[in-house]
N, C-alpha and C positions, 0 to 999 in steps of 0.2 A: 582385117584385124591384125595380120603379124607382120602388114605392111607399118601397122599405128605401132607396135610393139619394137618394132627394129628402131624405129624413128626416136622413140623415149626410150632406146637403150644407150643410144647413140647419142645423143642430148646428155645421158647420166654419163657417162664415159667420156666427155667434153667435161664438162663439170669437173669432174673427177680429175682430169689432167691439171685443168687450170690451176683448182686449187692445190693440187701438187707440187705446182710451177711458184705461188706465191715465194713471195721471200720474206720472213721473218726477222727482224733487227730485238734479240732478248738484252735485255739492259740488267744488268744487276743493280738494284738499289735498296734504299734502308725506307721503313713504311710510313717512318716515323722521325723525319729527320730536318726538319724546316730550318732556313731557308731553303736546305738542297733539294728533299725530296719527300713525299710522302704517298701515302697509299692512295690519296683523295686526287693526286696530280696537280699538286699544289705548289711544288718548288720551284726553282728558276731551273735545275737539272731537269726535271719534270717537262718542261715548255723546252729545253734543249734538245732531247730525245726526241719530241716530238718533231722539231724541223730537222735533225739527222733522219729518221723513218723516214718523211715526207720525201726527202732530197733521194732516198737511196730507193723511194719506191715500194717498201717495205711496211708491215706492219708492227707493230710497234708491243712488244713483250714483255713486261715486267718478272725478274726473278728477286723477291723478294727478302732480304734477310738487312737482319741491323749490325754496323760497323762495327763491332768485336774482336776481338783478337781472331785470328783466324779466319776472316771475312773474305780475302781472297782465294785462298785456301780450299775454302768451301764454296765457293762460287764460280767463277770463271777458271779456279785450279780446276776444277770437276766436272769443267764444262758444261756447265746447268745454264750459263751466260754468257754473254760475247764481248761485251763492253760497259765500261766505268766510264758513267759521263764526265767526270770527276774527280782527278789524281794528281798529283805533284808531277810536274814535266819532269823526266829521266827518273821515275819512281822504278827502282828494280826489280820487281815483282810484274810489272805486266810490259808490255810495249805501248810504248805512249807516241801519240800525236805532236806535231807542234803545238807549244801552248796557243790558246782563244783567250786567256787573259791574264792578267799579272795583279795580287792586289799583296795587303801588309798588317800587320798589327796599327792597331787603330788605340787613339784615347777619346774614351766616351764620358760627357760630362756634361752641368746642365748649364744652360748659356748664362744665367745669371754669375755662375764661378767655375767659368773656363781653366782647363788642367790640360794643356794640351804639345806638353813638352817636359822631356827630362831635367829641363836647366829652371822649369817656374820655381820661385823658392816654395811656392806654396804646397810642393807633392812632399817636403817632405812634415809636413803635421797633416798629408789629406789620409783620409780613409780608402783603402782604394780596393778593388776588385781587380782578380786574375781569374783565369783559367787554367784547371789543372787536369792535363792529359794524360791518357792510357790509366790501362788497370792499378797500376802501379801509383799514379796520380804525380806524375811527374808535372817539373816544372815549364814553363813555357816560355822560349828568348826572349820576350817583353818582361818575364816574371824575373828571369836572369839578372835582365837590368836593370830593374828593380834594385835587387840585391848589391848589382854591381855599387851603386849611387849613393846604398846605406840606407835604405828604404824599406825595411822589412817590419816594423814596428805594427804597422797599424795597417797591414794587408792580409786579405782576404783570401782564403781558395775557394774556387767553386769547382768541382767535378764535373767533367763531361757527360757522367751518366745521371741519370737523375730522372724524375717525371716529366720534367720538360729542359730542354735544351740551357744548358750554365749560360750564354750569353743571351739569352729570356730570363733568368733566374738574375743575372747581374743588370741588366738593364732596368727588371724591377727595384729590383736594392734601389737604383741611381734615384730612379724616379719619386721613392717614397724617400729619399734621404739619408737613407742608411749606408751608404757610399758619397763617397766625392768626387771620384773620377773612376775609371775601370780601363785595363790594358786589355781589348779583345781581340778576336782572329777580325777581320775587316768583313768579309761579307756575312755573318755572324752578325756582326756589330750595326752595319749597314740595314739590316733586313728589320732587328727587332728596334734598334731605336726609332722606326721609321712608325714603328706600330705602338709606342710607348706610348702611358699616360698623361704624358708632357716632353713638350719639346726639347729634345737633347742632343747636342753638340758633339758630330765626327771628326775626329782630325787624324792627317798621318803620324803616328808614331817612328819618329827616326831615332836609331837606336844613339847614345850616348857614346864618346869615344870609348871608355873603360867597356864598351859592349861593342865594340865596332868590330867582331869576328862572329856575333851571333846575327843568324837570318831572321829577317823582319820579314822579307818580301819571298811570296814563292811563286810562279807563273803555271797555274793550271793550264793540264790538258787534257784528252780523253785517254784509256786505256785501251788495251784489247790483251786476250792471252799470246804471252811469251813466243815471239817469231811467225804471228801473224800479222805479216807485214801487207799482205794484200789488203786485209780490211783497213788497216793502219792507214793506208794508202788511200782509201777511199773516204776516210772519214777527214783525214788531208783538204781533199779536195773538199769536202763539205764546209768544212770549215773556210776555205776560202772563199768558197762561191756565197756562202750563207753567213758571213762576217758581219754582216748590217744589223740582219734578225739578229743574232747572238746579242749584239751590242744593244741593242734595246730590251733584250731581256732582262741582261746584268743590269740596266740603268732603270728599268722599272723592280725590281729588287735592291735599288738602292747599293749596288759592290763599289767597293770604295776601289779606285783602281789606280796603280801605278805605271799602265801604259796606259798610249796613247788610245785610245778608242776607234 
């Protein structure tokens, strides 16, 4: 009997190491935030976490919160999370990776009456839809040059915050007619025109001379907290080794891209 007893102490205390030993990869993400990411593991961030865990061996931990002012701050500042699948390359708030892709503001429109450049004369009597960033509802370099062009008449804002996502809200406008073209973020643009009511028209948006000092284009990468360069390092490597899967993620999400794949 305390030979059986030693035996299933020793088993638990095996056990007990092992999972001690696991390695955890906590992601900070929003619950509620498609195409990136959402509670259900729905986004293309979603499926990218999942092949960084797999690569690193690791299981895979969601730290939950929505992109807010303060979102880093309270997250990976607090160290509740490790990493942003997710961030503007050389974003100065976290230590970023080499970007995994590059995309741009996009013109979204329905094929029958293509709007898919600064110079068509038709943008300036179209209706158009923007998106309008942060708490403050600022403007956005597509909206810019808008303005730059003399285009401000008969445009639209749509706030990022909302009940569902402003380029889901613009894409619907597009689709029922209430819009004639829309300036969006690209993978934004990519994901929900793809889900739309009727077929609609992505194209790159290159910004007008009179805008040729505002950013179109920004090259995502992942984050980690400030001077951790080890994991920075390893997720490096992930993204090198695992460059294929990423790309076919982006491409079954539709990310409109400006590298090369």
């Amino acid at each position: 009997m305390c030979s059986r007893f030693l035996s299933i102490l020793a088993a638990c205390i095996a056990m007990s190491a092992a999972h001690a030993e696991e390695r955890v990869l906590r992601v900070c993400a929003d619950p509620d935030n498609l195409p990136y990411s959402n509670a259900r593991g729905e986004g293309f961030e979603n499926r990218i976490a999942q092949v960084v865990a797999s690569e690193l061996h690791a299981r895979l931990q969601y730290e939950w919160a929505p992109t807010l002012r303060g979102f880093v701050r309270k997250t990976i500042g607090e160290g509740r999370c490790d990493v942003f699948i997710g961030v503007p390359a050389g974003f100065e708030r976290v230590t970023t990776t080499r970007p995994y892709y590059r995309s741009s503001y996009v013109f979204v429109s329905r094929p029958a009456t293509p709007i898919g450049s600064f110079d068509d004369p038709a943008l300036a009597r179209a209706r158009v839809g923007v998106q309008l960033v942060g708490n403050d509802l600022a403007a956005t370099p597509a909206a810019f040059a808008l303005a730059a062009r003399g285009v401000t008449d008969r445009v639209e804002g749509f706030p990022m915050m909302g009940e569902t996502p402003s380029a889901q809200r613009i894409v619907h406008a597009l689709a029922q007619g209430r819009l004639d073209t829309a300036l969006v973020w690209g993978p934004q643009a990519g994901y929900f025109a793809a889900h739309a009511e009727q077929p609609l028209r992505v194209s790159r948006a290159v910004p007008p001379p009179e805008a040729a000092g505002m950013p179109f284009e920004f090259a995502i990468a992942m984050g980690v907290k400030r001077g951790n360069k080890a994991l920075r390092d390893e997720l490096d490597a992930v993204i090198d080794k695992r460059r294929g899967d990423i790309d076919m993620i982006l491409a079954a999400y539709n990310v409109p891209r400006t590298d090369k794949p």
